[in-house]
VOPAGU-2260 file (C-alpha; in pm, 1 decimal, decimal comma):
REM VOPAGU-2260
SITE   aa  ch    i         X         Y         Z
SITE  UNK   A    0   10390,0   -1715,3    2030,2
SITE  UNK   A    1   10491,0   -1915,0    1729,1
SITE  UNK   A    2   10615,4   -1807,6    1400,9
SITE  UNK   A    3   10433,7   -1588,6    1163,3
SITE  UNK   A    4   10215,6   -1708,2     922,9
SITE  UNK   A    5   10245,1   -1544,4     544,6
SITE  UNK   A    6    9961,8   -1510,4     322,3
SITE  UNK   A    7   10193,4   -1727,2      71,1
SITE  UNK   A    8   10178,8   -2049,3     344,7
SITE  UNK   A    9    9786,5   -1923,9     405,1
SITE  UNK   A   10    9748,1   -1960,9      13,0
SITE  UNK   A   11    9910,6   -2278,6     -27,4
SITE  UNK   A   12    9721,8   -2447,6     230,5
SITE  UNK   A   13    9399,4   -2340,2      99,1
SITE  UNK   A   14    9458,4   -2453,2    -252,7
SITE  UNK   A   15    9583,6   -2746,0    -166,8
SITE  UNK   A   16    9277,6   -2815,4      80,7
SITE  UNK   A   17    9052,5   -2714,8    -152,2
SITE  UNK   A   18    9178,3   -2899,0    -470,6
SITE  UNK   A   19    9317,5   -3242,6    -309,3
SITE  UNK   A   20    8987,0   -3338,1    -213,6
SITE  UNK   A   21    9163,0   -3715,9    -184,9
SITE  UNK   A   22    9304,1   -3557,8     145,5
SITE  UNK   A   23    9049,9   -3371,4     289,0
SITE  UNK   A   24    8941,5   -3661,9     521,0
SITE  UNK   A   25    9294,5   -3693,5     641,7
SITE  UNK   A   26    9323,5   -3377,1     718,7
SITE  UNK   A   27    8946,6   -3340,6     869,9
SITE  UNK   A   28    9106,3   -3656,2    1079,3
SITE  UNK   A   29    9444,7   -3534,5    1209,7
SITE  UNK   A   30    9257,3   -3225,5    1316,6
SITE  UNK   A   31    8976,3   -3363,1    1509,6
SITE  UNK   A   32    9221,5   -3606,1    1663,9
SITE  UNK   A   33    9473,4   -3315,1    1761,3
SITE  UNK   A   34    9235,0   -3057,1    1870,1
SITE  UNK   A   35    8948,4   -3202,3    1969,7
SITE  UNK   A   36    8848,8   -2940,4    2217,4
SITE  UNK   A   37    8874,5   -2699,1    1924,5
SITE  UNK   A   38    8639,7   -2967,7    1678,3
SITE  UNK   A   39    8373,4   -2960,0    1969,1
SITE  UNK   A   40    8380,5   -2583,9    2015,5
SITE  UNK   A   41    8346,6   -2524,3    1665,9
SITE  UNK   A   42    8037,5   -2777,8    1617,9
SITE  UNK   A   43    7922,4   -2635,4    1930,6
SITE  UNK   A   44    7646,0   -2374,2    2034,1
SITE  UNK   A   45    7849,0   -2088,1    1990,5
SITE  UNK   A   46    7772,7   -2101,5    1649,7
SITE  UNK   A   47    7379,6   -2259,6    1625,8
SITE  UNK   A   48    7271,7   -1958,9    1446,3
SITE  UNK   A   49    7469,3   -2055,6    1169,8
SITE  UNK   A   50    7394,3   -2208,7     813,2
SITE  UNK   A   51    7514,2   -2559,5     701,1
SITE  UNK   A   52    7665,5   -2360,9     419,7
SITE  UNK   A   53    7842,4   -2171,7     661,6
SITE  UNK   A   54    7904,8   -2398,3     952,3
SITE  UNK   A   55    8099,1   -2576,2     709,1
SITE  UNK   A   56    8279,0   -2274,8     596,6
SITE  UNK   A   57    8376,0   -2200,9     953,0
SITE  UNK   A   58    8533,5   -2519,5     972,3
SITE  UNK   A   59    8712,2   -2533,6     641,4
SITE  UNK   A   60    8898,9   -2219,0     725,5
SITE  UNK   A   61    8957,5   -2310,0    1117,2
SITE  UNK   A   62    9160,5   -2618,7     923,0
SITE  UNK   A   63    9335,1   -2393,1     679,2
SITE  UNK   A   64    9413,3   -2217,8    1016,4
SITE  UNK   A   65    9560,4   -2493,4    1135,6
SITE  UNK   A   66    9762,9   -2676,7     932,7
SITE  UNK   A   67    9931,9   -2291,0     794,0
SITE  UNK   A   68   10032,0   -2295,4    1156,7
SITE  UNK   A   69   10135,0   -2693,8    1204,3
SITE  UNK   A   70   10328,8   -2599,2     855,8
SITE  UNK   A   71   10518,0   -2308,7     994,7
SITE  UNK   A   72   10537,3   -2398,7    1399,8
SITE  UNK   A   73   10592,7   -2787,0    1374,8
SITE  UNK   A   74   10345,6   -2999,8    1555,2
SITE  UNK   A   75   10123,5   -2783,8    1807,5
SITE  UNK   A   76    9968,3   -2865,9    2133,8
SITE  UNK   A   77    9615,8   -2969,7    2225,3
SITE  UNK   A   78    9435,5   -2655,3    2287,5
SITE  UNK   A   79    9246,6   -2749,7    2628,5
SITE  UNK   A   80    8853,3   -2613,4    2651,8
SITE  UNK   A   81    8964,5   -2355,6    2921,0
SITE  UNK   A   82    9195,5   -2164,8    2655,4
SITE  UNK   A   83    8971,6   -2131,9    2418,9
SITE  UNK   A   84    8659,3   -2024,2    2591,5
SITE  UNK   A   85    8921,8   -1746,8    2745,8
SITE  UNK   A   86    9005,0   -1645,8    2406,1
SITE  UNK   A   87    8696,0   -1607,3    2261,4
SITE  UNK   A   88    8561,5   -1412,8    2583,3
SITE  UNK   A   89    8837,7   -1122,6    2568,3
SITE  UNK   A   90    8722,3   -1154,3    2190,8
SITE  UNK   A   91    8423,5   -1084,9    2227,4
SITE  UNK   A   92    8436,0    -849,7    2463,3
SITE  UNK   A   93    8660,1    -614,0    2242,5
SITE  UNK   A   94    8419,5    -653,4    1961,1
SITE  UNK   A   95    8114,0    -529,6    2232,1
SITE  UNK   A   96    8370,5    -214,8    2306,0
SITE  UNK   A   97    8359,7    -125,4    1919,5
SITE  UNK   A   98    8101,3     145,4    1846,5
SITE  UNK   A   99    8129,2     114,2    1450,1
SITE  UNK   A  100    7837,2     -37,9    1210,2
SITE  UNK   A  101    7983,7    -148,1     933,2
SITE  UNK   A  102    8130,3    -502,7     970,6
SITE  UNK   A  103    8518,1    -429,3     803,0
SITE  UNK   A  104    8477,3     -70,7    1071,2
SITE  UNK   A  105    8388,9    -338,1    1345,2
SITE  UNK   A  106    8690,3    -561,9    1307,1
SITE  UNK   A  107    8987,9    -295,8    1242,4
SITE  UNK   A  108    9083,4    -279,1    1596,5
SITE  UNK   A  109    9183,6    -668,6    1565,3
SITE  UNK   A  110    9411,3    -571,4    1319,7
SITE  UNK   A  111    9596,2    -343,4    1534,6
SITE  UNK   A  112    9689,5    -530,8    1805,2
SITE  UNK   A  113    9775,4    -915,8    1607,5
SITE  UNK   A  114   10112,5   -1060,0    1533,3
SITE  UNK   A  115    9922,2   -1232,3    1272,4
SITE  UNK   A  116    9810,4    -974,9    1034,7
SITE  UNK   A  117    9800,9   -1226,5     743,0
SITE  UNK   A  118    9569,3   -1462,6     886,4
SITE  UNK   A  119    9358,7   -1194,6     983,1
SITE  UNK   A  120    9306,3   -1071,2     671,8
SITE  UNK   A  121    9273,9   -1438,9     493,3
SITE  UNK   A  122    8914,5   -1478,0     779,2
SITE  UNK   A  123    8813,1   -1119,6     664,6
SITE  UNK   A  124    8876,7   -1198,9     330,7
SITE  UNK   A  125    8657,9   -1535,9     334,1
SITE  UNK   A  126    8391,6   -1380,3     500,5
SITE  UNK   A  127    8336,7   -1073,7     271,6
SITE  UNK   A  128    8170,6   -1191,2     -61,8
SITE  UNK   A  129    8321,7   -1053,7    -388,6
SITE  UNK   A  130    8091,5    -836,3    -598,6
SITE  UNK   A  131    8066,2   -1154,8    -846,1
SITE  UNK   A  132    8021,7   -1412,8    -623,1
SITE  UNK   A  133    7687,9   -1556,9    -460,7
SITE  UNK   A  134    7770,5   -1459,5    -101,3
SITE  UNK   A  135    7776,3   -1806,4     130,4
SITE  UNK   A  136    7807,3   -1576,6     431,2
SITE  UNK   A  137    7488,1   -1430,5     576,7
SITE  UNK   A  138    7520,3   -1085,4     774,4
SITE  UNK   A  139    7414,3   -1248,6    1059,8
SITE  UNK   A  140    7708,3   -1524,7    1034,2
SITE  UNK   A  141    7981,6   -1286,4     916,3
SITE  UNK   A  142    8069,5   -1174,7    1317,8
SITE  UNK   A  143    8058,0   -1457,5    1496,6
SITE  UNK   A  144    8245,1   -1677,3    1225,8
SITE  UNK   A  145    8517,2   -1351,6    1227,3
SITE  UNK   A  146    8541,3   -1392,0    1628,9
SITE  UNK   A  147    8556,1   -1807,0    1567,2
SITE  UNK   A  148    8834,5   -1786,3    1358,6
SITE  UNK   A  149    9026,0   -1520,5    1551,2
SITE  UNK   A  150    8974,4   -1702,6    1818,8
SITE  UNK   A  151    9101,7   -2051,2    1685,0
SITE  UNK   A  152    9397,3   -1830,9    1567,4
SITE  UNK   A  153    9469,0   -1698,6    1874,9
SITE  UNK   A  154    9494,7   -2061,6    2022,5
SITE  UNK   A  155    9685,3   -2211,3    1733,5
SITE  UNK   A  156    9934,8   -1914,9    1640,4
């Protein structure tokens, strides 16, 4: 299990990815290259029910995911496919235990049992629209982009 990750390195990832646009195709590079298996999965069908708008999303934050853990834990392994389709079956599988209808009720119970707390809440976080904001994700998309990200956090962290 490698180090924790803070909402402060979370934070300074994402602003950086999101305002150094000049680096966003080296960093789309470097972690396609490193995690390929991960890439595939995440342009995969797992998540065909998706939007662009979200698709995109998904892997924005799986990148912010990333590189907050490359950051804090040095350079990480290649995630094979057999890891991460294990991962995202015990994921799943917890969420189709939970009996709760409302989609911050549903994911609690990850909360409770993560080293990672901070990331956690940075995937719930992107996923619930602000009362301002035009929401990108659809209720549909808002579960399985939640189990996505755990799941590439649970590989990567």
């Amino acid at each position: 299990m490698g180090q924790f990750i803070s909402e402060d390195d979370i934070d300074k990832v994402f602003e950086e990815m999101s305002t150094k646009e000049s680096l966003q195709e080296k960093w789309l590079r470097s972690f396609t290259n490193q995690q390929p298996h991960i890439a595939a999965w995440l342009l995969g069908e797992s998540f065909e029910l998706l939007t662009d708008e979200e698709k995109d999303l998904l892997f924005f934050l799986a990148m912010v995911i990333y590189e907050a853990s490359k950051r804090k834990n040095g350079s990480l392994p290649e995630v094979d496919g057999e890891s991460l389709r294990d991962a995202e079956e015990l994921n799943w599988q917890i969420m189709e235990d939970v009996k709760a209808t409302t989609f911050r009720d549903r994911i609690s119970g990850f909360f409770d049992d993560t080293e990672q707390e901070d990331v956690l809440a940075f995937i719930e976080d992107s996923l619930v629209e602000d009362e301002e904001d035009e929401p990108i994700v659809t209720k549909v998309g808002r579960e399985p982009m939640f189990l996505g990200l755990k799941t590439v956090a649970d590989v990567l962290t």
